[in-house]
C-alpha positions, -999 to 999 in steps of 0.1 A, spaced: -181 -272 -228 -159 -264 -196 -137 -298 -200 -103 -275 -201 -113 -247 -180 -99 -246 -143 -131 -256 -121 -136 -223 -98 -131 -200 -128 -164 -226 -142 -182 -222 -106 -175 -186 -104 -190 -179 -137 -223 -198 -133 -226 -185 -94 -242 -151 -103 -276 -162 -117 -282 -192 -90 -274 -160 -68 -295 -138 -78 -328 -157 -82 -324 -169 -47 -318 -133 -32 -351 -121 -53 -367 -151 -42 -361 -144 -5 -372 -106 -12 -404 -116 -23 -409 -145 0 -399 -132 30 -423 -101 38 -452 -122 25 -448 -149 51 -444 -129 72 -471 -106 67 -495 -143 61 -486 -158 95 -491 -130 111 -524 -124 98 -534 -158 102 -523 -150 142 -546 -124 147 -575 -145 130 -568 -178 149 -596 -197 148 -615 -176 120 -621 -183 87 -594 -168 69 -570 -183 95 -586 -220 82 -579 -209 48 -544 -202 53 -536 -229 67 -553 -255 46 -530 -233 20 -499 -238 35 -501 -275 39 -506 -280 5 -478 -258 -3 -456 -272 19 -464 -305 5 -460 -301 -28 -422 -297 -44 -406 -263 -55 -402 -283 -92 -439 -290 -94 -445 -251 -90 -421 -245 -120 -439 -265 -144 -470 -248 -132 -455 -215 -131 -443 -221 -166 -473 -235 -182 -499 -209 -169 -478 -175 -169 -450 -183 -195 -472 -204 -222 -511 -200 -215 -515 -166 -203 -478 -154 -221 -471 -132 -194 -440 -141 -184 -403 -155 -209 -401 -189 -205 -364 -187 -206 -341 -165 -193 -326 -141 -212 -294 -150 -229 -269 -124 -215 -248 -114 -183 -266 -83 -177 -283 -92 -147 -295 -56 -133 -312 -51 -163 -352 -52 -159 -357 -76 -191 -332 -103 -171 -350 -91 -141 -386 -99 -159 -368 -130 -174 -359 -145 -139 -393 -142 -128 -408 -173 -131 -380 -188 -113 -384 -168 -86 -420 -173 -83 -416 -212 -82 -390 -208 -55 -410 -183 -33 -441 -211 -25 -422 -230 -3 -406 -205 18 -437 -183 18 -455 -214 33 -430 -221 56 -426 -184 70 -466 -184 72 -468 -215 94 -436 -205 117 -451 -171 124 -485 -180 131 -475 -209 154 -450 -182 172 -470 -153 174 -504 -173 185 -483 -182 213 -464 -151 225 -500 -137 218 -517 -161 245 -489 -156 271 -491 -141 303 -471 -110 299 -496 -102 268 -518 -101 294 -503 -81 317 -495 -59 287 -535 -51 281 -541 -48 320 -515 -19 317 -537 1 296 -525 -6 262 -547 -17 232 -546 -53 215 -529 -35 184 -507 -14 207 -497 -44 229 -494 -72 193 -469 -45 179 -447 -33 210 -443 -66 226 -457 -100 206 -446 -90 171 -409 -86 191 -408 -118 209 -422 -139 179 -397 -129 156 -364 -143 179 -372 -179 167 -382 -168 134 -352 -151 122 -328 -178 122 -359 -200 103 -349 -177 74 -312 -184 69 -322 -218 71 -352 -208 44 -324 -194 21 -301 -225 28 -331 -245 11 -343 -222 -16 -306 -228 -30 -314 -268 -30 -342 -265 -43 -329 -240 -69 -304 -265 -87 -335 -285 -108 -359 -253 -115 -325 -238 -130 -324 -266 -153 -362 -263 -161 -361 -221 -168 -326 -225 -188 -307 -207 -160 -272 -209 -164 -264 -208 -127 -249 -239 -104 -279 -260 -111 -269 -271 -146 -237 -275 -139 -242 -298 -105 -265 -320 -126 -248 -320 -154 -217 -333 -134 -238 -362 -117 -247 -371 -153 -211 -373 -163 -201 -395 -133 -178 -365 -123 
C-alpha cells in the first residue's frame, strides 16, 4: 500500500489518529487518577481505600490489549453502545470520529488511571503524615484547609513528571489496541513493518 511513497510523508499521515487517542486518553485518565489516589489518601486504612487498591493491582496487572477485547466485546458488541471500528475518514474533530475513538481510549485509560491512583495515594499518604502537616493543624487550620493548601502541593512535585512518563507508555501500548479497533495510526504501520521484515 505505501511501497513507493517516501517514508515520513507515510508516518506523517498515520501520526494524527495514534495522536489523538493518546491525548484523549490522557484527558480522561489523568483527572481520574488523580482524583482516585487522592481519595484513597484521605480514606487510608478504610474500606474504600482497600477497595481501591485491590482495584488498582489488578489493573495494573493486567495488559492495556486485554482491556480492548473487553472493552470491545461488552460496549461495542454486547451492550452496542459503542462502533467497534473507527470511522473511515480524516475528520478527526468531528464527534462521530470522536464517539468512534472511544473504545480505544477507554482501553488505554486503565492502566494509566491505575498508575496515577497508586502514585498519588502513596505520595499524598505521606506528605499527609509529615511533620509540617502537623505543624500545619497546630496553626489553626482544618484537615481540609491544611490537605488543600499544603499536602495536595507537595504530593503533586513527584507526580507530575509520573505523567509524561504515563503518556510515553500509553503510546506503547497504543501500537496493538490500534491494530485491534482498525485505527489507522502508527500502530498498524509499526507492525505491519515487523511482519514484512522491514
Amino acid at each position: 500500500e505505501y511501497r513507493n511513497q517516501p517514508v515520513w510523508d507515510v508516518f506523517v499521515k498515520q501520526l494524527p489518529p495514534t495522536i489523538l487517542i493518546n491525548i484523549y486518553s490522557s484527558l480522561i485518565a489523568v483527572p481520574i487518577g488523580i482524583a482516585l489516589g487522592i481519595f484513597a489518601a484521605l480514606k487510608k486504612n478504610k474500606w474504600q481505600d482497600h477497595v481501591i487498591s485491590t482495584v488498582v493491582m489488578l489493573a495494573i496487572s493486567v495488559p492495556s490489549y486485554i482491556y480492548a477485547f473487553l472493552v470491545q466485546y461488552l460496549l461495542c458488541f454486547k451492550w452496542q453502545l459503542l462502533p467497534p471500528l473507527m470511522k473511515e475518514g480524516r475528520d478527526y474533530f468531528s464527534w462521530d470520529m470522536f464517539v468512534s475513538l472511544l473504545p480505544a481510549v477507554i482501553a488505554l485509560s486503565f492502566g494509566t488511571i491505575a498508575g496515577l491512583t497508586r502514585g498519588t495515594r502513596a505520595e499524598l499518604t505521606e506528605v499527609l503524615t509529615s511533620e509540617f502537616m502537623l505543624l500545619a493543624r497546630t496553626k489553626g487550620l482544618t484537615k481540609a484547609q491544611a490537605t488543600t493548601r499544603h499536602a495536595l502541593r507537595n504530593s503533586m512535585v513527584p507526580i507530575f513528571p509520573s505523567i509524561l512518563s504515563e503518556f510515553i507508555g500509553i503510546i506503547g501500548g497504543s501500537l496493538i489496541i490500534e491494530q485491534i479497533f482498525g485505527i489507522p495510526g502508527v500502530g498498524p504501520l509499526y507492525i505491519n513493518s515487523i511482519t514484512a521484515l522491514d
